[in-house]
C-alpha positions as CSV (number, residue, x, y, z in Angstrom):
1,X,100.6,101.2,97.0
2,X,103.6,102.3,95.1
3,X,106.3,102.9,97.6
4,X,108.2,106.1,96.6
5,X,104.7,107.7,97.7
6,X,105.5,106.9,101.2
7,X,108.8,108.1,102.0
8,X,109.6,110.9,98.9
9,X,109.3,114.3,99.6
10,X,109.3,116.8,97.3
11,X,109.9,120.9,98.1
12,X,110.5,123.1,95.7
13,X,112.8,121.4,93.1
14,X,113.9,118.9,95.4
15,X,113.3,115.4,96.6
16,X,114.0,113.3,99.5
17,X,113.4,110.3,100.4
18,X,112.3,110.6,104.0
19,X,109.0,112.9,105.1
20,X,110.9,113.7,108.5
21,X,112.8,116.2,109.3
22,X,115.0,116.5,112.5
23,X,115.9,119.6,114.9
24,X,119.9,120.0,116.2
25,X,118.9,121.8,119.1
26,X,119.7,120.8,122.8
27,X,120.9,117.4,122.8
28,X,122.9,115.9,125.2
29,X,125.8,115.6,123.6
30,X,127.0,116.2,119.4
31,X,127.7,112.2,119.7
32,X,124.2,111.7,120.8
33,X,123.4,114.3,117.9
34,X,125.1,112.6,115.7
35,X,123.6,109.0,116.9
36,X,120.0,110.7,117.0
37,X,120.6,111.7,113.2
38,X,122.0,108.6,111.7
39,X,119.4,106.5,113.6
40,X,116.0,109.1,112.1
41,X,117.7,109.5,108.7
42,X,115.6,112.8,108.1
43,X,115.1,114.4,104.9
44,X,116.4,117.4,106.4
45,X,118.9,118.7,109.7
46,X,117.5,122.3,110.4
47,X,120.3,124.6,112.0
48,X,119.2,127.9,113.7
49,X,122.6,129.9,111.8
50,X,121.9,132.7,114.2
51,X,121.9,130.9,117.5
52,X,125.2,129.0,116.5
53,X,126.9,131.8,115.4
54,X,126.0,134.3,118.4
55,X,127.3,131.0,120.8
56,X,130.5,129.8,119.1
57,X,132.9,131.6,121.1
58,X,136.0,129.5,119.1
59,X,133.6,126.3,119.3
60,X,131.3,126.7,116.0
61,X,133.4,124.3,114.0
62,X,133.5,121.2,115.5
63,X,129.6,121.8,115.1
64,X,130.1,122.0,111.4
65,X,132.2,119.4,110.9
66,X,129.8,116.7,113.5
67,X,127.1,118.2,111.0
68,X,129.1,117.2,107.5
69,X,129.2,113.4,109.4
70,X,125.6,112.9,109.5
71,X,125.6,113.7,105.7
72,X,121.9,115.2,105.8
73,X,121.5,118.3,103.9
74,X,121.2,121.2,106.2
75,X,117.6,123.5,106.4
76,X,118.9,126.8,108.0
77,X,116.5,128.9,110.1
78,X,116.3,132.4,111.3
79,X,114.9,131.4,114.6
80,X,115.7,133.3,117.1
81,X,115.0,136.6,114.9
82,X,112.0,139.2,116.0
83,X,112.4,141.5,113.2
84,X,112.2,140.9,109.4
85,X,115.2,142.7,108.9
86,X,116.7,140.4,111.1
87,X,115.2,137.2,109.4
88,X,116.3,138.4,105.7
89,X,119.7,139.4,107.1
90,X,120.4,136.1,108.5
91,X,118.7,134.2,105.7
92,X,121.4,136.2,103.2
93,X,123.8,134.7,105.4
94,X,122.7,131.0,105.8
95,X,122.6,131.0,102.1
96,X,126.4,132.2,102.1
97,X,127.7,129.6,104.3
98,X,125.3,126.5,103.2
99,X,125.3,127.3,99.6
100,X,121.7,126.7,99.6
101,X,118.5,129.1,98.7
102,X,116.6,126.4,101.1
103,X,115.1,128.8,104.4
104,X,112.8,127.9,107.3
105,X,111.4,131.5,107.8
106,X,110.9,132.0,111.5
107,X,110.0,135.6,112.3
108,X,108.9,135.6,116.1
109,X,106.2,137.6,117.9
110,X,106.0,136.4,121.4
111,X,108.3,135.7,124.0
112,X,105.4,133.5,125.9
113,X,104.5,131.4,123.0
114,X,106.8,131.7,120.8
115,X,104.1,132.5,118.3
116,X,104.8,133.3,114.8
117,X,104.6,137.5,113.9
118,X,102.1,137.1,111.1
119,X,103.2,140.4,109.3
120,X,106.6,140.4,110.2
121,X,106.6,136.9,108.6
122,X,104.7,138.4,105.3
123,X,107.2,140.7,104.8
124,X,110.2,138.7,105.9
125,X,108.6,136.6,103.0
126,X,108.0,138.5,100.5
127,X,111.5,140.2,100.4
128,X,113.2,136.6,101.1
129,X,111.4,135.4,97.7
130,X,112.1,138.3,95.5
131,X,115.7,137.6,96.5
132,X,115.4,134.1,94.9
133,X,115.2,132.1,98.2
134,X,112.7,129.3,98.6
135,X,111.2,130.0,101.6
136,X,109.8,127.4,104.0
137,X,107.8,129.4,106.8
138,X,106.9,128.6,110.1
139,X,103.6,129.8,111.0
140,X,100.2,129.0,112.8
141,X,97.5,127.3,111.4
142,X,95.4,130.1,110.6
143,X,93.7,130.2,106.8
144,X,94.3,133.7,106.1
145,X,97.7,133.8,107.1
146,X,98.8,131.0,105.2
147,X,97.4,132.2,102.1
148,X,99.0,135.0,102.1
149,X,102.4,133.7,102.3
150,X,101.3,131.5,99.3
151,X,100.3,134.7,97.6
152,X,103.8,136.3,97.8
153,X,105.2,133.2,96.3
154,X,105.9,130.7,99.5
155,X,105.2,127.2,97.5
156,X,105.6,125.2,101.1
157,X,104.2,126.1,104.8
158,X,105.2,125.0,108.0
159,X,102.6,125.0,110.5
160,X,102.7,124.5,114.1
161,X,100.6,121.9,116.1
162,X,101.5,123.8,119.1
163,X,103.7,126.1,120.7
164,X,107.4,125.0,120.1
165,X,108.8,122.9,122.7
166,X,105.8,122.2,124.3
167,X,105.1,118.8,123.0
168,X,101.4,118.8,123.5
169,X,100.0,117.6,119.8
170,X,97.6,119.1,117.8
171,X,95.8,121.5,119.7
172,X,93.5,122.6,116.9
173,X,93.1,119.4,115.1
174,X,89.8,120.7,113.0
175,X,92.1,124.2,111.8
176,X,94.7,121.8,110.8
177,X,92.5,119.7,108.9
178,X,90.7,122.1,107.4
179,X,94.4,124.0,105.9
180,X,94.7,120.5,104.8
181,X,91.8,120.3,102.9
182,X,92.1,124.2,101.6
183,X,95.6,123.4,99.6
184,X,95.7,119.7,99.0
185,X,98.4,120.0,96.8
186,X,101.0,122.7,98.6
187,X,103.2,120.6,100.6
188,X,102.8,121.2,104.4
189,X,105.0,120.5,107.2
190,X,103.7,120.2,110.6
191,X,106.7,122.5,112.9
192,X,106.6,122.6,116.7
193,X,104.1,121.0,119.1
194,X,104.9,117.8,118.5
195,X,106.1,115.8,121.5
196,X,105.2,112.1,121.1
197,X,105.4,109.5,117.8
198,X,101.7,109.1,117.8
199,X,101.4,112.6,117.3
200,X,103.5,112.7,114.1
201,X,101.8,109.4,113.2
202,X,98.0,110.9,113.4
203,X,99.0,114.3,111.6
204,X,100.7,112.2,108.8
205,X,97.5,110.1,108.8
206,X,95.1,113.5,108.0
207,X,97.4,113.8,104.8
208,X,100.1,116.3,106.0
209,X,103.4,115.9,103.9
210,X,105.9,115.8,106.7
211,X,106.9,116.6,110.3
212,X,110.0,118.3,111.8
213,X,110.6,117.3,115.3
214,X,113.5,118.2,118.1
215,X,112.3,119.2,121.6
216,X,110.6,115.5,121.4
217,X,113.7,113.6,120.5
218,X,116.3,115.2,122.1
219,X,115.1,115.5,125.7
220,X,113.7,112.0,125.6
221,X,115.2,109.8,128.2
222,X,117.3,107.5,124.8
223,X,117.0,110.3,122.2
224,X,118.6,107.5,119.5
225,X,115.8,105.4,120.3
226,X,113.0,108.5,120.4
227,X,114.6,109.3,116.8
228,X,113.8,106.1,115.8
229,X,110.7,105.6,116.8
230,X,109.5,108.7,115.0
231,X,110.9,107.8,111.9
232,X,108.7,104.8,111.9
233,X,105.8,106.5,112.8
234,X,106.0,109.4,109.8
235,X,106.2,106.3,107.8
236,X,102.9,104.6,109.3
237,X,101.0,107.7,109.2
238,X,101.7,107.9,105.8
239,X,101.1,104.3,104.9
240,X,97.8,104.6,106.6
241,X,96.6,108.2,104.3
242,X,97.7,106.4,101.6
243,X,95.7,103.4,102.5
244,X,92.5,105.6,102.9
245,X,91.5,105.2,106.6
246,X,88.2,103.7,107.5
247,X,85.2,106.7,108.0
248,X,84.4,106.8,111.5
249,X,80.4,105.6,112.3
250,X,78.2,106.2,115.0
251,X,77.1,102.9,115.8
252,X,79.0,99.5,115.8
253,X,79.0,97.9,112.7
254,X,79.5,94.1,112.7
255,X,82.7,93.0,111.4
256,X,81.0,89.6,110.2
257,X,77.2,90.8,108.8
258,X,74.4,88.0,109.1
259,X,73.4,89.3,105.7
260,X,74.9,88.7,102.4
261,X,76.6,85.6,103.8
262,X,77.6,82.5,101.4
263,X,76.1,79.7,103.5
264,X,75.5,79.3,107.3
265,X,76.3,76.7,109.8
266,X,74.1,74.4,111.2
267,X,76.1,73.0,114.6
268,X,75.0,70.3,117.1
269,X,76.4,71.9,120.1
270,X,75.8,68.7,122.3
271,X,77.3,66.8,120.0
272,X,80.5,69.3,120.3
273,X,80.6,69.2,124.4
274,X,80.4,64.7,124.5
275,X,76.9,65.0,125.7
């Protein structure tokens, strides 16, 4: 196994060399932000520009300059934003501040669920990518959806295993698997849902290119840990697609087959117990 297929990630025109990337939302504390980041070493920080900007009140730059220390490069979002208008606008202004054409495309159509607005999203999209971004959305698993983003020119996808901040897993595992299967080669990232290592680990294992976590590292009890901890498991789940994982039977199958064996042993068992 050659090892820059385990931990290089390439989207768009770029490559990194981890296939995790990490949320800056509602931690503790910036140090344990800051520990959290240096600790995952993620491909990627994403930064919701809107909600920082509509909270900074005077405070916005010590945010920027704890982000600058962790020396990531920075995915902005639009969450937050309900409206396309709202997406492209903040999107033109991510760009402006991060001097990046990099956007995690979050266009919002539920309050409850914090579900993705399927044409909102389209047309968030579709404008974003005419205006030379390169757009990263998040959306649901759902085949048609995805290939339309792909259609207006979206060359990456970022679907959720469940409703953000949830951490329940993969609640549709056979939709998941079967996008997977659709577009082998368009990297996908699984966004939201994911709570635990395990989970990232077995949605790496089914041959998804990366996973972005945040509710599930920073409200863990030791968030620097938590980041840890998933690092190693994107890196396992990988390992283990790579290493082509076992096909699952219905029956046991003996490990050590009476058939097909070189020679057998013939064993005096009194001998063996001093009879």
């Amino acid at each position: 196994m050659r090892e820059h297929q385990v931990d290089r990630l390439t989207l768009y025109d770029r490559t990194f060399t981890s296939r995790l990337l990490l949320g800056t939302a509602r931690y503790g504390s910036p140090r344990q932000l800051l520990d959290a980041s240096l600790a995952a070493e993620p491909a990627l920080l994403t930064v919701s520009l809107r909600r920082q900007l509509a909270g900074a009140s005077g405070s916005g730059q010590p945010f920027w300059d704890l982000l600058s220390q962790t020396n990531r490069p920075i995915l902005p979002n639009t969450a937050g934003c309900f409206t396309a208008r709202d997406a492209i606008t903040t999107a033109c202004m991510a760009r402006e501040l991060f001097n990046t054409s990099l956007i995690k495309l979050e266009v919002i159509g539920d309050d409850a669920n914090l579900q993705p607005d399927p044409f909102g999203l389209l047309e968030a999209a579709t404008e974003l990518v005419k205006l030379g971004f390169q757009v990263l959305p998040y959306c649901t698993e759902d085949w048609v959806v995805c290939k339309r983003l792909l259609d207006v020119g979206c060359q990456v996808l970022m679907p959720w295993a469940a409703p953000i901040g949830t951490g329940q897993g993969p609640r549709n595992p056979n939709a998941m698997r079967e996008l997977r299967k659709r577009v082998p080669n368009v990297p996908l990232i699984v966004d939201a849902g994911i709570g635990l290592p395990s989970h990232a680990c077995q949605v790496m294992e089914w041959g998804f290119d990366a996973v972005l976590v945040n509710t599930g590292v920073s409200r863990a009890n030791d968030p620097v840990a938590m980041a840890r901890a998933f690092a190693g498991a994107v890196t396992a789940g990988r390992r283990a697609f790579l290493g082509g994982p076992m096909i699952v039977q219905e029956l046991a199958v003996p490990s050590t087959p009476e058939l097909g064996r070189p020679f057998s042993i013939d064993l005096d068992v009194s001998s063996l117990c001093g009879s």
